[in-house]
C-alpha positions in Angstrom: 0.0 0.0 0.0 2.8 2.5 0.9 4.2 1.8 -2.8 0.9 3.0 -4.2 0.3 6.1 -1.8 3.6 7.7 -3.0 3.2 7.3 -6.6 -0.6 9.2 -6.0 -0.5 12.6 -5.9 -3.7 14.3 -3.8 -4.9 15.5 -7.0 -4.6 11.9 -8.8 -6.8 10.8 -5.5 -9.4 13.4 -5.9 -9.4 12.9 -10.3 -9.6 9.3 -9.6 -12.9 9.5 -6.9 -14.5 12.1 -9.6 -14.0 9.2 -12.1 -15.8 6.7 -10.2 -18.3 8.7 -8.9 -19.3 9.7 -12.4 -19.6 6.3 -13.8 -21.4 5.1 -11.1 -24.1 7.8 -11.6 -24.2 7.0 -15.1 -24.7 3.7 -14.9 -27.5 4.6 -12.1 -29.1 7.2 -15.1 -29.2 4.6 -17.5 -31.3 2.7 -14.3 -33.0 5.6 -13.7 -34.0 6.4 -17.5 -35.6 2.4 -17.7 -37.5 2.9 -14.5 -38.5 6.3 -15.6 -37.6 6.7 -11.5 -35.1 9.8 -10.8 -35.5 9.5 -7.6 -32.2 6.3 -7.2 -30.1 9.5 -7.9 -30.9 10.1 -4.1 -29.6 6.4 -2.9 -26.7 6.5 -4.7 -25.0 9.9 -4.1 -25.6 9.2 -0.8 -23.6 5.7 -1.0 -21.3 7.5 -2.9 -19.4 8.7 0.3 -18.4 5.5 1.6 -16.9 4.7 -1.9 -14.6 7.5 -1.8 -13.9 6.3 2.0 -12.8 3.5 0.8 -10.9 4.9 -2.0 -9.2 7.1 0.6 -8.6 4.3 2.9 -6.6 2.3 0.1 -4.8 5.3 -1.2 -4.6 8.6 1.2 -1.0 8.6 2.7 -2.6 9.7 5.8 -2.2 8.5 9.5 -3.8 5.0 9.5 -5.7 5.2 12.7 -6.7 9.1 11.8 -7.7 7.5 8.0 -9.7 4.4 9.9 -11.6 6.3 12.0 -12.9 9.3 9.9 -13.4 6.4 6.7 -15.7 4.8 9.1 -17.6 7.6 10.1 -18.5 8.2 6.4 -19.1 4.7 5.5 -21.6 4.6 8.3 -23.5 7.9 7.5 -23.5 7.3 3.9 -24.5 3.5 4.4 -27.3 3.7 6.8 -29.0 7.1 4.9 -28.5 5.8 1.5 -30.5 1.9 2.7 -32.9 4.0 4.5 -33.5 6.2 1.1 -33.6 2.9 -0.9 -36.1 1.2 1.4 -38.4 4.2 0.6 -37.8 4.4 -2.6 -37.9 1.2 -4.0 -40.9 0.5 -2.4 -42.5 2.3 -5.4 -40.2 1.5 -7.7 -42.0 2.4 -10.7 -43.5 5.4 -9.2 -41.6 8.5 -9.2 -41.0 10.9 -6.5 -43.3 13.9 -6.7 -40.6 16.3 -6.7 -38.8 14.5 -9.4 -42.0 14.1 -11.3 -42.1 18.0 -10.8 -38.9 18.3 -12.6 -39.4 16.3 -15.4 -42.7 18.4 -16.2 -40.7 21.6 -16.1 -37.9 20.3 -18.4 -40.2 19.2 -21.2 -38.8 17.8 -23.7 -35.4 17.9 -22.8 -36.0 15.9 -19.7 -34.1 13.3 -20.2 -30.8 15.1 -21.0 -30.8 17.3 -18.1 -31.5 14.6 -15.5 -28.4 13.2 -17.0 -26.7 16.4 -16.4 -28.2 16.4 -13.1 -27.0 12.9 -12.0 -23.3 13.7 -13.1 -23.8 17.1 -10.9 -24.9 15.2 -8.2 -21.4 13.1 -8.4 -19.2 16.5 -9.2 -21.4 17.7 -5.6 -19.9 14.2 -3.8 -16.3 15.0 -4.4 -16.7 18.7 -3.7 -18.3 17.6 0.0 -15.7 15.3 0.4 -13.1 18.5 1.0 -13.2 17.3 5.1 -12.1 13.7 4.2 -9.3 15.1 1.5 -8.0 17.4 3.9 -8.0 14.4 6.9 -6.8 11.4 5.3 -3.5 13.6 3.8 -2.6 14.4 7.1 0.1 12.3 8.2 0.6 13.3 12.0 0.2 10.5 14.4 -1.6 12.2 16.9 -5.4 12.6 16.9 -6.6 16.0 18.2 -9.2 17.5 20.7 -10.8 18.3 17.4 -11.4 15.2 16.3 -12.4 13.6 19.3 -14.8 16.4 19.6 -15.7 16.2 15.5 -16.3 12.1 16.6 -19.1 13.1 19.3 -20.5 15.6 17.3 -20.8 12.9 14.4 -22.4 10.5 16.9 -25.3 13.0 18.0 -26.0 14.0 14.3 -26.2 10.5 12.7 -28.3 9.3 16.0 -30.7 12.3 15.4 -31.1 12.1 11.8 -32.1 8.1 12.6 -33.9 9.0 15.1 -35.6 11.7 12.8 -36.4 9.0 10.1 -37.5 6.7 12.4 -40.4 8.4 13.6 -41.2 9.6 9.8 -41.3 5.9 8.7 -43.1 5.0 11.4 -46.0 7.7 11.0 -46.7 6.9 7.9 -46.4 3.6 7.8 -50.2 3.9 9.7 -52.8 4.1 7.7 -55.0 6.5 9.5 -52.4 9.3 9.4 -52.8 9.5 5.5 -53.2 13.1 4.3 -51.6 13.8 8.1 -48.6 16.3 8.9 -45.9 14.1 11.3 -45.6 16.8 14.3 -44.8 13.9 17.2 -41.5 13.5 18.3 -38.3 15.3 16.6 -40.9 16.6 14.1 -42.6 18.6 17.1 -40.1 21.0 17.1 -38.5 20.8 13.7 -40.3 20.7 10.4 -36.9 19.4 8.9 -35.0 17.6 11.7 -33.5 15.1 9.1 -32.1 17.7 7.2 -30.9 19.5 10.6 -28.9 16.7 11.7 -27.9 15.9 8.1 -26.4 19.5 8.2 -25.4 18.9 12.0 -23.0 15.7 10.1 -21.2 18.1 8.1 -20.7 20.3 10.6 -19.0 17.2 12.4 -16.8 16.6 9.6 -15.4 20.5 9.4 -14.6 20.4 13.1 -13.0 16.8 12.8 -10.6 18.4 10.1 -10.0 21.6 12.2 -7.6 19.4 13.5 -5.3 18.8 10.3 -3.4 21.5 8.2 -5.7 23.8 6.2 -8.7 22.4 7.8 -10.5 25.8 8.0 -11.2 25.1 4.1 -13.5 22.4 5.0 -16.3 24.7 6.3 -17.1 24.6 2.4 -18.8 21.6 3.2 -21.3 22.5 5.8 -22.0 25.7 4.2 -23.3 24.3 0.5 -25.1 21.9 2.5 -26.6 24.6 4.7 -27.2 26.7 1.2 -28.7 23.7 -0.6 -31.1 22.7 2.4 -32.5 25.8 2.8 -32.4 27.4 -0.6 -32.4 24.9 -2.9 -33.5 21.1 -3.6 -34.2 20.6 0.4 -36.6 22.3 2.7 -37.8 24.7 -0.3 -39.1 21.5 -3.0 -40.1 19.6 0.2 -42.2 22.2 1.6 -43.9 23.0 -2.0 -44.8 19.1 -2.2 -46.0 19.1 1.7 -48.3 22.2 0.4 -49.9 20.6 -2.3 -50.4 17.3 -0.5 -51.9 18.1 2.8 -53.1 22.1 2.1 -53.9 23.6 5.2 -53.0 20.8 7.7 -49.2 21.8 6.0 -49.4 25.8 6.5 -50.7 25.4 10.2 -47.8 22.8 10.7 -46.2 26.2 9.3 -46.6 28.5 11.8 -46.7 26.1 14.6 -43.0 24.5 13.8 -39.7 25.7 13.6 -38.5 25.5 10.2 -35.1 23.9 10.7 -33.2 24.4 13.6 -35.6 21.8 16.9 -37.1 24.7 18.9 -40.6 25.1 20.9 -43.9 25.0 19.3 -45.3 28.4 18.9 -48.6 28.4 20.7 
């Protein structure tokens, strides 16, 4: 393994998780494009962290034990988010996600070559978030820092919450007589989004972790295009828009009870 970490250069390791990433959301296209289903892309970027964990593992020249633990981290995140998303989505196989279905209405025509654009975004988006574990498994010290043991329990919180989180999601609706309902028990009391908060909370965990290698500070890109993307983008904005048109009013009194995104007290 040491012979093959000193031929790599970083930017051969990053070129060569951009490769794989993009073939494997092309191959997951082509899936896509027979099921007429966009909504795999979401299963398979997220499994596409633990693959560049495991790239990084074989090929980083970084501390082992530093390399081990923050490999694992991912591989678990990535691993239990991306079966949870396939479990929900291949239960309707065939069946498209609304919001997806949204998309495809507005492209038209040309559907089908943006959402291949899209998927190979969604792969140029997994090694662009992957800054933290770059920037961690290059750093060859053999010491871990207060940083990352405190990046660690931050990471245990976040991924216990976001279960925790979905949990009570698949558990609501898997009951029939909530149909047409708004979830509000539980973490979903106090946060509309309390997925997507502890999803965010993750990356957060992963900036701190690498606070404690050289140029770690550049990591915060991570947590903030996840913040931007949650909040302005494909998350909480396209989620919100679906919740509206599904459950109406029940939705937009869930509105003004609930905190949007950050768990806080009910209003009223």
């Amino acid at each position: 393994m040491d012979l093959v970490t000193v031929q790599l250069s970083p930017l051969v390791i990053v070129l060569i998780c951009l490769v794989v990433c993009c073939l494997i959301m092309l191959f997951v296209w082509l899936w896509a494009h027979k099921i007429k289903n966009a909504g795999v892309v979401d299963i398979f970027w997220s499994y596409n962290f633990p693959v560049i964990a495991i790239i990084l593992l074989l090929l980083a020249p970084g501390f082992e034990t530093r390399k081990l633990l923050i490999c694992a981290m991912v591989t678990i995140a990535g691993a239990r988010l991306g079966t949870h998303l396939a479990i929900r989505v291949l239960k309707h196989k065939y069946d498209e996600e609304p919001r997806y279905a949204q998309l495809r209405k507005e492209w038209g025509v040309n559907a089908e070559r943006k959402m291949f654009f899209f998927f190979q975004f969604q792969a140029v988006s997994n090694v662009l978030l992957a800054v933290p574990f770059f920037i961690i498994t290059l750093n060859k010290s053999a010491a871990l820092s207060p940083f990352e043991y405190a990046g660690a329990v931050l990471w245990i919180i976040s991924v216990l919450g976001e279960a925790n989180a979905d949990a009570q999601l698949a558990a609501f609706k898997k009951n029939p007589a909530n149909k047409g309902k708004v979830c509000d028990l539980g973490l979903w009391g106090y946060s509309r989004h309390p997925n997507y908060f502890f999803e965010w909370l993750m990356w957060v965990s992963y900036f701190v972790f690498a606070l404690g290698s050289p140029y770690g500070y550049i990591a915060i890109i991570s947590p903030a295009i996840i913040l931007y993307l949650l909040l302005k983008v494909t998350g909480i904005p396209m989620t919100e828009e679906q919740s509206i048109r599904s459950k109406g009013e029940a939705f937009k009194q869930y509105q003004k009870r609930v905190s949007v995104f950050v768990p806080w007290l009910k209003k009223g």
